[in-house]
LOTI-957833 format. One record per residue (C-alpha): residue number from 1; x, z negated, y negated; chain. Coordinates in nm, 3 decimals, padded with zeros to 5 digits. Each point is the difference from the previous one (the first is absolute). Layout:
residues N
n: NUM, u: X, w: Z, v: Y, chain: A
...
//
This chain:
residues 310
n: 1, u: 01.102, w: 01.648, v: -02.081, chain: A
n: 2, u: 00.248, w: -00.169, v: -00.285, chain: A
n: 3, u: 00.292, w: 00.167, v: 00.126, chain: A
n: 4, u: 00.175, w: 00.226, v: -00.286, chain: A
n: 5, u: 00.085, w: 00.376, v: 00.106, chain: A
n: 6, u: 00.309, w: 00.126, v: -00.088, chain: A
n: 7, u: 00.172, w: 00.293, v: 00.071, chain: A
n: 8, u: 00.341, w: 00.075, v: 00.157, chain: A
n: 9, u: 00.192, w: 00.178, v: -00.215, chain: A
n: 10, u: 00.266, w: -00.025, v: -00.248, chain: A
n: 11, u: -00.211, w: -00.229, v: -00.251, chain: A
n: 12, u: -00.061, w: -00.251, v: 00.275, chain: A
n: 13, u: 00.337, w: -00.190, v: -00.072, chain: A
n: 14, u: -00.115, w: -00.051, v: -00.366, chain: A
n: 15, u: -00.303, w: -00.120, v: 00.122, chain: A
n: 16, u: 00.131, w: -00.262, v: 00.171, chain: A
n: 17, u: 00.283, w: -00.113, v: -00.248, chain: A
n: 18, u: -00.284, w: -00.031, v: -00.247, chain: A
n: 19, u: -00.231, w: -00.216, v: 00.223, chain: A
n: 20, u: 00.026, w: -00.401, v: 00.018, chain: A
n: 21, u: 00.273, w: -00.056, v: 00.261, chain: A
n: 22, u: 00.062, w: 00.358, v: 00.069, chain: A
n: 23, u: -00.273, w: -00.053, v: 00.248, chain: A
n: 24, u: -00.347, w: 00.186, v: 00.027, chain: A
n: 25, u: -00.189, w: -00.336, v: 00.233, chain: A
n: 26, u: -00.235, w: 00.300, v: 00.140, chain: A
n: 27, u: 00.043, w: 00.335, v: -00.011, chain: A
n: 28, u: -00.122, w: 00.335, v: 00.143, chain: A
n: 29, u: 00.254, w: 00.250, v: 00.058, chain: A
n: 30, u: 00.050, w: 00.363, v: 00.182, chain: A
n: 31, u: 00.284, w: 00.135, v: 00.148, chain: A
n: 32, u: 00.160, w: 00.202, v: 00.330, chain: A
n: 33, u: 00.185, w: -00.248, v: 00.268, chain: A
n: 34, u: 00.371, w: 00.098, v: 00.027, chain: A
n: 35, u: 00.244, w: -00.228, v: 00.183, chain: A
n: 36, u: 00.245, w: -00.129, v: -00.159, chain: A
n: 37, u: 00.260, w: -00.022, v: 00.305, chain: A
n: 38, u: -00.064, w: 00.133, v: 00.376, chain: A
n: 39, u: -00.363, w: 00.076, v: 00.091, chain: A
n: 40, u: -00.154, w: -00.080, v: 00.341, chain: A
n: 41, u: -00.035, w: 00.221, v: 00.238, chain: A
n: 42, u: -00.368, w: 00.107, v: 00.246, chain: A
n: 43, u: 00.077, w: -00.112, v: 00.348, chain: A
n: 44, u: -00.260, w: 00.245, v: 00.156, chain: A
n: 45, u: -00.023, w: 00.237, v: -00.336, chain: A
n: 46, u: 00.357, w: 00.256, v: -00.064, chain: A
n: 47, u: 00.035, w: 00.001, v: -00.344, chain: A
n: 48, u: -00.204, w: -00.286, v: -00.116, chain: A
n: 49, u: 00.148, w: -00.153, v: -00.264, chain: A
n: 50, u: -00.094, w: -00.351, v: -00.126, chain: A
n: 51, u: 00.040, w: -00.353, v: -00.202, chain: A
n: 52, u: -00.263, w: -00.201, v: 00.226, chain: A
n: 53, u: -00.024, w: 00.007, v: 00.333, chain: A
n: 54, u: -00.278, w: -00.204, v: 00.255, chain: A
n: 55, u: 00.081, w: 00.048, v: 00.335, chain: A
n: 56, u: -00.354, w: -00.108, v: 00.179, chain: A
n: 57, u: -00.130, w: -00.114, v: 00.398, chain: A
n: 58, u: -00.324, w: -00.029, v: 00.008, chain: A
n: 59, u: -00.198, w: -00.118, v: 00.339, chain: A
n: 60, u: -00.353, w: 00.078, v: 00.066, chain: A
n: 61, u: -00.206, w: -00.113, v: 00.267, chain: A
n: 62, u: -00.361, w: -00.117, v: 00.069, chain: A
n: 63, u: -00.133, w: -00.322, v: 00.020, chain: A
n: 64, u: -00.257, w: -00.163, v: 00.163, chain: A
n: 65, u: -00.275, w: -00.168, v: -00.241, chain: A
n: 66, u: -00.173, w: -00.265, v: 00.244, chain: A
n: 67, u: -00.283, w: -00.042, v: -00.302, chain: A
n: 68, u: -00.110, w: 00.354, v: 00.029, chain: A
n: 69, u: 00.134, w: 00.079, v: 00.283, chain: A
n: 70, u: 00.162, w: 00.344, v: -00.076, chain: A
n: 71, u: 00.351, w: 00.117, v: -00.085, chain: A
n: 72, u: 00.159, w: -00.036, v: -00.360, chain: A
n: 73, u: 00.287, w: 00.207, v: -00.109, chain: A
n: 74, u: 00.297, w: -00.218, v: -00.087, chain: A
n: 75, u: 00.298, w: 00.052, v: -00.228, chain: A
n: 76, u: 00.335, w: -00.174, v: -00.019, chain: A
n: 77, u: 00.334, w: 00.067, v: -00.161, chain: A
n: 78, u: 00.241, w: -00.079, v: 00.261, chain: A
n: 79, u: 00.314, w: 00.161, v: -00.205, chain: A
n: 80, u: 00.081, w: 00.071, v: -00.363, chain: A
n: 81, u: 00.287, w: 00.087, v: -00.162, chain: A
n: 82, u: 00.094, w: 00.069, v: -00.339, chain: A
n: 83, u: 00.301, w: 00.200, v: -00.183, chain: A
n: 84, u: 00.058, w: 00.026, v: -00.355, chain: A
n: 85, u: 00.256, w: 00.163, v: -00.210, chain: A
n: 86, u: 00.073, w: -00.064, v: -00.393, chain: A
n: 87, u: -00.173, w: 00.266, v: -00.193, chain: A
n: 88, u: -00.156, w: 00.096, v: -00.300, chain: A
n: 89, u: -00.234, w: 00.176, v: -00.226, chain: A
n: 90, u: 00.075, w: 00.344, v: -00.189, chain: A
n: 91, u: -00.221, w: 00.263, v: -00.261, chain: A
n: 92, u: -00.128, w: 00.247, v: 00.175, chain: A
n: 93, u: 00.165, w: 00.255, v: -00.202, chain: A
n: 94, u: 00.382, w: -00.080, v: 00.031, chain: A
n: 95, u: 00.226, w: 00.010, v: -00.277, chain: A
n: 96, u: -00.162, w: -00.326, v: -00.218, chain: A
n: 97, u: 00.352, w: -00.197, v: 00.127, chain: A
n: 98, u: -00.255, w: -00.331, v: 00.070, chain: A
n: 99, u: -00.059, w: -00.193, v: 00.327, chain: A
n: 100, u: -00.208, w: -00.316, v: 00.112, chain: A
n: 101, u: 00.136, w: -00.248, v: 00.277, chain: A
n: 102, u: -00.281, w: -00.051, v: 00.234, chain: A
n: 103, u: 00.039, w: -00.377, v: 00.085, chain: A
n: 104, u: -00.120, w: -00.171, v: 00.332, chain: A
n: 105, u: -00.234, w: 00.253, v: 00.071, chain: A
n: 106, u: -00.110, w: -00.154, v: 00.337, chain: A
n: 107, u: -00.206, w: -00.307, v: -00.247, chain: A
n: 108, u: -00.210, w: 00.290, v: -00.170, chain: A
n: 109, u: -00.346, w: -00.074, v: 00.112, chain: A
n: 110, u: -00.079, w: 00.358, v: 00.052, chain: A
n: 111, u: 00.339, w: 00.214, v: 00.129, chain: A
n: 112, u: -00.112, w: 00.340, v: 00.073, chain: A
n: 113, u: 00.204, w: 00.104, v: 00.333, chain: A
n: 114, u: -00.114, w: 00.356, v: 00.190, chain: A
n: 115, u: -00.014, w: 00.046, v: 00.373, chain: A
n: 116, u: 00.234, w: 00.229, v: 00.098, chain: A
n: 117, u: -00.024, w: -00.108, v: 00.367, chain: A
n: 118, u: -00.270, w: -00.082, v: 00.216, chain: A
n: 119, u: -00.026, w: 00.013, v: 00.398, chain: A
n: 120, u: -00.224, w: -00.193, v: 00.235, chain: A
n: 121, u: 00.168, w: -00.129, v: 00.356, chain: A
n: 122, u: -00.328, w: -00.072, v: 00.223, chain: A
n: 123, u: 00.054, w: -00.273, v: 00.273, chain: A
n: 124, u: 00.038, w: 00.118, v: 00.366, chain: A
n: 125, u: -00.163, w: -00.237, v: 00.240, chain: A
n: 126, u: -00.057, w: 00.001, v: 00.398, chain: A
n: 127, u: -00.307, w: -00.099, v: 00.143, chain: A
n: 128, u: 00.170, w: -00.345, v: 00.039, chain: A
n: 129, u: 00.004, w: -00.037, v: -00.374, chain: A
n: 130, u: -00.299, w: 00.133, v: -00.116, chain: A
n: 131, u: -00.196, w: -00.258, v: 00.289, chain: A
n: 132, u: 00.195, w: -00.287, v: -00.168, chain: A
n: 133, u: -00.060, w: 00.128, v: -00.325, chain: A
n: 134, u: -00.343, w: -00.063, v: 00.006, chain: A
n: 135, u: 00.014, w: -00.347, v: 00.159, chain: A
n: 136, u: 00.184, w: -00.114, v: -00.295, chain: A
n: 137, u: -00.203, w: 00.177, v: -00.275, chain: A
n: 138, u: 00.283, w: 00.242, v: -00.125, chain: A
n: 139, u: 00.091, w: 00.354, v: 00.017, chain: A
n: 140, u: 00.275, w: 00.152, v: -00.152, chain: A
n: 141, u: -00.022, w: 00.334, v: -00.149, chain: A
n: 142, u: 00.326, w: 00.036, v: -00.121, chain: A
n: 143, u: 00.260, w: -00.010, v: -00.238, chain: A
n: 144, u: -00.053, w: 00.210, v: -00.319, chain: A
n: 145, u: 00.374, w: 00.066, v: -00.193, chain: A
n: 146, u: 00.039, w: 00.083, v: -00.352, chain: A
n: 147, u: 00.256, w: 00.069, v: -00.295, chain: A
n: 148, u: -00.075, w: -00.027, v: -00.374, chain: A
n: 149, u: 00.208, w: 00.123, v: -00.252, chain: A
n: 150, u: 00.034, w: -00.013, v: -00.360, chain: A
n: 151, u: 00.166, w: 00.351, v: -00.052, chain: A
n: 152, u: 00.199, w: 00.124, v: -00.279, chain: A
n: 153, u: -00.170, w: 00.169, v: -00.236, chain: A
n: 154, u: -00.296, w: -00.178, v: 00.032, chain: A
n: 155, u: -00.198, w: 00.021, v: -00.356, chain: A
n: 156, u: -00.061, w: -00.442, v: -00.046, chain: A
n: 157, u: -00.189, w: -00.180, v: -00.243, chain: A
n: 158, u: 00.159, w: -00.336, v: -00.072, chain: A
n: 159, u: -00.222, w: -00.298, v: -00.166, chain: A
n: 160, u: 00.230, w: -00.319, v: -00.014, chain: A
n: 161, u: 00.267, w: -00.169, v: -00.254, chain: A
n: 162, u: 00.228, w: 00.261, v: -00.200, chain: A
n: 163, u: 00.364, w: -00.197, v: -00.109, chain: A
n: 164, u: 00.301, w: 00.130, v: -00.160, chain: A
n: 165, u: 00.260, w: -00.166, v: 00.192, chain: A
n: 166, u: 00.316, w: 00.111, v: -00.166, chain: A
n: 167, u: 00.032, w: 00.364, v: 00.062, chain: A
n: 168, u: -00.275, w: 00.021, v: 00.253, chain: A
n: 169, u: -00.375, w: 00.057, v: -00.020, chain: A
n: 170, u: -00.156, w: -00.201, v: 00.255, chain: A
n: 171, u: -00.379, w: 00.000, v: 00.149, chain: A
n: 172, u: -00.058, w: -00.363, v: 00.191, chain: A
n: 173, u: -00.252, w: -00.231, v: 00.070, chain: A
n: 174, u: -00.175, w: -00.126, v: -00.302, chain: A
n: 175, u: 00.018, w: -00.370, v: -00.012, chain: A
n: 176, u: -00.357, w: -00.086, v: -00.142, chain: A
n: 177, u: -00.110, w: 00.034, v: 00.344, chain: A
n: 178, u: -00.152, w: 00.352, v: -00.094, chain: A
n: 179, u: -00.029, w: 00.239, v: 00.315, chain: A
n: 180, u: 00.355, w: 00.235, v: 00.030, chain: A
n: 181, u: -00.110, w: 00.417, v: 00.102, chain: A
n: 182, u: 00.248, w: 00.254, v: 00.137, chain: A
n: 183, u: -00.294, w: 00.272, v: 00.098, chain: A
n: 184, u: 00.009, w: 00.364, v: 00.028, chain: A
n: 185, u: -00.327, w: 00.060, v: -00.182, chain: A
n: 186, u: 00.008, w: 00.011, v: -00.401, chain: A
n: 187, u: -00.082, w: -00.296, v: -00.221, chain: A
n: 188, u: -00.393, w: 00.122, v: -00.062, chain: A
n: 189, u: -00.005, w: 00.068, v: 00.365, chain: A
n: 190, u: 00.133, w: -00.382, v: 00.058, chain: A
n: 191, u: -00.239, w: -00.157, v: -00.268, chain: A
n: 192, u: -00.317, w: 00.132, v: 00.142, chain: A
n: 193, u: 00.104, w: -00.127, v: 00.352, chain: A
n: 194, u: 00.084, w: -00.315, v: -00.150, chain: A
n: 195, u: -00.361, w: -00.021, v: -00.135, chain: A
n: 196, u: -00.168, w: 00.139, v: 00.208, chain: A
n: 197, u: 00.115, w: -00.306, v: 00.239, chain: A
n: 198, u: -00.045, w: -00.233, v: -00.267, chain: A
n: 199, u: -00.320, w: 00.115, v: -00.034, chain: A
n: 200, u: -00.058, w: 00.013, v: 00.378, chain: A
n: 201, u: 00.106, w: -00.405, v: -00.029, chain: A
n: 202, u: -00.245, w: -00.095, v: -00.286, chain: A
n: 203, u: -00.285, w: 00.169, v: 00.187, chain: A
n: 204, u: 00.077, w: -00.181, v: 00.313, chain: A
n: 205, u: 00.053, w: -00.346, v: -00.210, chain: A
n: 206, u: -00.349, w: 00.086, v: -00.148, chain: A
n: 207, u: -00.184, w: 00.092, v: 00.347, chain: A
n: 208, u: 00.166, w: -00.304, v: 00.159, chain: A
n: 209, u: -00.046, w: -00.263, v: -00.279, chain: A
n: 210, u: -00.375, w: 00.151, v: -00.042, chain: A
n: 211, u: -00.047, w: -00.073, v: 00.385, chain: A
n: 212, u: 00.150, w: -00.345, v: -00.024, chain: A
n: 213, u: -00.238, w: -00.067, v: -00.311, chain: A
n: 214, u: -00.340, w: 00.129, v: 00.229, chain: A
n: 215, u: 00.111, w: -00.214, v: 00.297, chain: A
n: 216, u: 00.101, w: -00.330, v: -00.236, chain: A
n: 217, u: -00.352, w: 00.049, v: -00.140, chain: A
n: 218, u: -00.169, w: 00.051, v: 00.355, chain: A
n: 219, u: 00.167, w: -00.331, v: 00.111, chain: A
n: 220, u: -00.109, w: -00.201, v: -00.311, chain: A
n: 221, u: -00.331, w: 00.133, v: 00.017, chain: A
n: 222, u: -00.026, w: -00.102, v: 00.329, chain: A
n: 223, u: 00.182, w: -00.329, v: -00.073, chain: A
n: 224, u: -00.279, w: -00.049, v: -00.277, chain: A
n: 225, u: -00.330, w: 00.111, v: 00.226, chain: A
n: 226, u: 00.173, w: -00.252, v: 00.265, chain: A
n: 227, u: -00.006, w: -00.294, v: -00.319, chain: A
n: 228, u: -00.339, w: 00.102, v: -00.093, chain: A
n: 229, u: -00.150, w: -00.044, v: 00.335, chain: A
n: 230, u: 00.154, w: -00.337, v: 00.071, chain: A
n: 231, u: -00.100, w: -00.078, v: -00.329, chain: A
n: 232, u: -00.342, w: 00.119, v: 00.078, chain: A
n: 233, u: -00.021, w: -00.202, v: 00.317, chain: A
n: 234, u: 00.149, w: -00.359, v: -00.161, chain: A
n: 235, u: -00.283, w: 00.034, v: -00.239, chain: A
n: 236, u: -00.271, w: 00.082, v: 00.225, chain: A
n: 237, u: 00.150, w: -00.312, v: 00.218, chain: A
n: 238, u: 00.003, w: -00.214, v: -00.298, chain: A
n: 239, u: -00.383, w: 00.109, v: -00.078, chain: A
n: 240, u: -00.100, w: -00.076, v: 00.305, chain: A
n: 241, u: 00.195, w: -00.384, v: 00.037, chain: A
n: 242, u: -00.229, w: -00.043, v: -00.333, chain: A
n: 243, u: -00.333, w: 00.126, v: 00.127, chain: A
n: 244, u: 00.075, w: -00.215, v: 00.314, chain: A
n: 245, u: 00.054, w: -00.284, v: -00.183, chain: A
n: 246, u: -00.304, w: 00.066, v: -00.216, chain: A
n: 247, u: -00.235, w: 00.030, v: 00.318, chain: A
n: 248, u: 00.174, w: -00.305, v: 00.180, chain: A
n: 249, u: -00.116, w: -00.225, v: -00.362, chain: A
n: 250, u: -00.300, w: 00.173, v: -00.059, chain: A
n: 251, u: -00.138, w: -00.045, v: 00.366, chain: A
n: 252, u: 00.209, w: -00.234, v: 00.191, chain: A
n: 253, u: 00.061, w: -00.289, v: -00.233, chain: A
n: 254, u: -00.323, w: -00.158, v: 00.093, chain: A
n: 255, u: 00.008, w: 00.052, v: 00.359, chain: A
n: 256, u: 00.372, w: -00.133, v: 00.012, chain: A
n: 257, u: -00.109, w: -00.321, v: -00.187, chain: A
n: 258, u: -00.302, w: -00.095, v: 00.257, chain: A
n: 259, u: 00.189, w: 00.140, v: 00.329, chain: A
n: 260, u: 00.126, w: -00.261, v: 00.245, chain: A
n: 261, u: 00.307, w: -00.158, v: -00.045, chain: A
n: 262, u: 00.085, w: 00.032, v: 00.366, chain: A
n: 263, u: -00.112, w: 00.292, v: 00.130, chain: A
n: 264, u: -00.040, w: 00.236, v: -00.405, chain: A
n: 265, u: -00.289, w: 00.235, v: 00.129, chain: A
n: 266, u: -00.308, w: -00.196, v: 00.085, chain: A
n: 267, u: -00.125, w: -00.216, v: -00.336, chain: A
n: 268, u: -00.030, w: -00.360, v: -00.037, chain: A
n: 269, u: -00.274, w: -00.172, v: 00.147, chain: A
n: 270, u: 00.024, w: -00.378, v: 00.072, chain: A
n: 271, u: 00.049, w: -00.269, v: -00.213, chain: A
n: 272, u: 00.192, w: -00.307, v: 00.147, chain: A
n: 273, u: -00.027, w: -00.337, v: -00.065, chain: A
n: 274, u: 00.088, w: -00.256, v: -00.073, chain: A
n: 275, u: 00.288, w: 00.220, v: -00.243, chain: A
n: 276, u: -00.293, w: 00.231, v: -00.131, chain: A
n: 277, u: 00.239, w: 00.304, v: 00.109, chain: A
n: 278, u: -00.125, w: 00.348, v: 00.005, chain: A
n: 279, u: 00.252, w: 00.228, v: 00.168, chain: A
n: 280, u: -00.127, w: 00.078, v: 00.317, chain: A
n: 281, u: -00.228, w: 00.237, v: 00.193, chain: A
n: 282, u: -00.174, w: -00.146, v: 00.308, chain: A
n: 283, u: 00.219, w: 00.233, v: 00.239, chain: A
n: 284, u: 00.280, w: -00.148, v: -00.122, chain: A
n: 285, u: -00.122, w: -00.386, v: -00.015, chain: A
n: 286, u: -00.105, w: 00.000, v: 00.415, chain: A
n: 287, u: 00.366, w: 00.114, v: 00.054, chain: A
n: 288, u: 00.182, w: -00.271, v: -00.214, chain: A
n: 289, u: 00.151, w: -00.221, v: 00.247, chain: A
n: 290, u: -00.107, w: -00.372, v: 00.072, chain: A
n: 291, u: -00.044, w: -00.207, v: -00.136, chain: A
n: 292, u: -00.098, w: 00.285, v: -00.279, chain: A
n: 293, u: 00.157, w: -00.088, v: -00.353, chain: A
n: 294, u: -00.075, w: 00.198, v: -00.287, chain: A
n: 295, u: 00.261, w: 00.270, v: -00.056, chain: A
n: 296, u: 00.055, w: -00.053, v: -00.365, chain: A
n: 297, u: 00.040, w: -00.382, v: -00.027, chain: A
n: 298, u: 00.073, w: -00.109, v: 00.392, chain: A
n: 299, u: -00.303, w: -00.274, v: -00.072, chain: A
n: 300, u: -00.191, w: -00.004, v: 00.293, chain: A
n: 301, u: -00.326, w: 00.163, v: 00.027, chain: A
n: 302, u: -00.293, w: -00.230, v: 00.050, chain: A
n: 303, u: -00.291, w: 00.259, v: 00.017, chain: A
n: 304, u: -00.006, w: 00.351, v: -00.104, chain: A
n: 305, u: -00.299, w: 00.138, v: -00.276, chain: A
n: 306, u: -00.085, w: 00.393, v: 00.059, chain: A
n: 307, u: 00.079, w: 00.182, v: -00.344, chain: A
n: 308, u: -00.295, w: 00.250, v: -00.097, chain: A
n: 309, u: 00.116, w: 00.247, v: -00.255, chain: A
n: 310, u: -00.300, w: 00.162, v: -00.198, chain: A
//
């Protein structure tokens, strides 16, 4: 979306004299690939003619998942090479006298290249191999070979920078940053992929950020039931520290004033003189040592009064 389509033919040189620059910074434009010097030819195809070629190994084998225990199909690209040749875009119908330089084609994020050649080349293995094969978690399946090709006469649809350098219409890279197309479907063709993926994306940001939303709110609900409860529990400890201390004044502060000093449980019951002391039950007097002194004062205890509380 935002790119300008414009049309190759013999207006398309005024276009771009009258534009800022002589430079269209994205535009969509249609044309027929024609090389401009010597084309490339199919190693496997006669006849093949081309301006791209990707040369491809490809190994497959299985591999051993030790999570689920069963056996994965794995992919690698052990070999690629790619050829390119200078060429260009033409009208379909000839005789408009206008061309486009295609430039650095192999940047476009989408280069539409056709398999011409494809053959599979399965692994042989001996018993040997196949035994050790499993020991180490891998089996080769083989190695698949392939050729893409570009050809001449390929119908393209270009989205990227449109210049006027000199004499010669160029298509390059746009330098915005804006995705570059050389694709073999039309423009409407290319637009509805392009949404449809972009609307692919924004359904998957939704789903995902929707998910990440339910799961932050699980975890801070949970966080917030977890503060609630210790909340819940300091307060019930605090209520009952009070009530405790309630009881302990409301029943206890009597019985701790008249228990014995030495002993705390049993109450005071003698009276000693000559100090006049009461602080002693009669437990705790027969087991002061001699000679028996009062245990407040250290005066020494002449005779001992029994203490009758009514």
């Amino acid at each position: 979306q935002g790119a300008r389509r414009v049309q190759l033919d013999g207006d398309l040189r005024s276009v771009l004299l009258e534009a800022p620059g002589r430079c269209v910074p994205y535009a969509v434009i249609e044309g027929v690939v024609r090389s401009v010097k010597e084309t490339l030819s199919s190693q496997f195809v006669e006849n093949c003619k081309g301006v791209v070629q990707r040369l491809t190994l490809q190994e497959h084998k299985m591999v051993w998942n030790r999570t689920t225990h069963l056996w994965n199909d794995y992919e690698k690209i052990i070999h690629q090479r790619t050829n390119t040749t200078p060429f260009e875009l033409v009208p379909a119908e000839d005789g408009a006298g206008v061309t486009v330089r295609v430039v650095k084609p192999l940047e476009a994020a989408e280069l539409s290249l056709e398999t011409v050649y494809e053959k599979f080349h399965p692994s042989v293995q001996s018993f040997t191999d196949v035994i050790g094969h499993y020991i180490s978690g891998e089996r080769p399946k083989g190695i698949q070979e392939t050729e893409q090709m570009l050809k001449v006469g390929t119908a393209l649809t270009g989205v990227g920078e449109l210049v006027l350098d000199n004499a010669t219409i160029k298509l390059q890279p746009p330098k915005q940053g804006m995705p570059y197309y050389l694709s073999a479907v039309d423009f409407d063709s290319l637009l509805q992929k392009q949404e449809s993926g972009a609307r692919f994306w924004k359904i998957l940001t939704v789903v995902f950020g929707a998910a990440t939303c339910a799961v932050l709110f699980f975890l801070l609900r949970k966080q917030y039931r977890h503060h609630r409860e210790r909340q819940h529990l300091k307060q019930m400890q605090e209520e009952f520290r009070q009530a405790q201390e309630r009881l302990m004044n409301a029943e206890g502060g009597d019985t701790l004033k008249n228990a014995c000093v030495v002993c705390l449980s049993s109450t005071k019951s003698c009276v000693f003189l000559e100090c006049g002391h009461v602080c002693s039950c009669h437990e705790c007097y027969q087991a002061l040592p001699e000679p028996k002194k009062c245990p407040i004062c250290r005066q020494g205890i002449s005779r001992v009064v029994p203490l009758y509380n009514s």
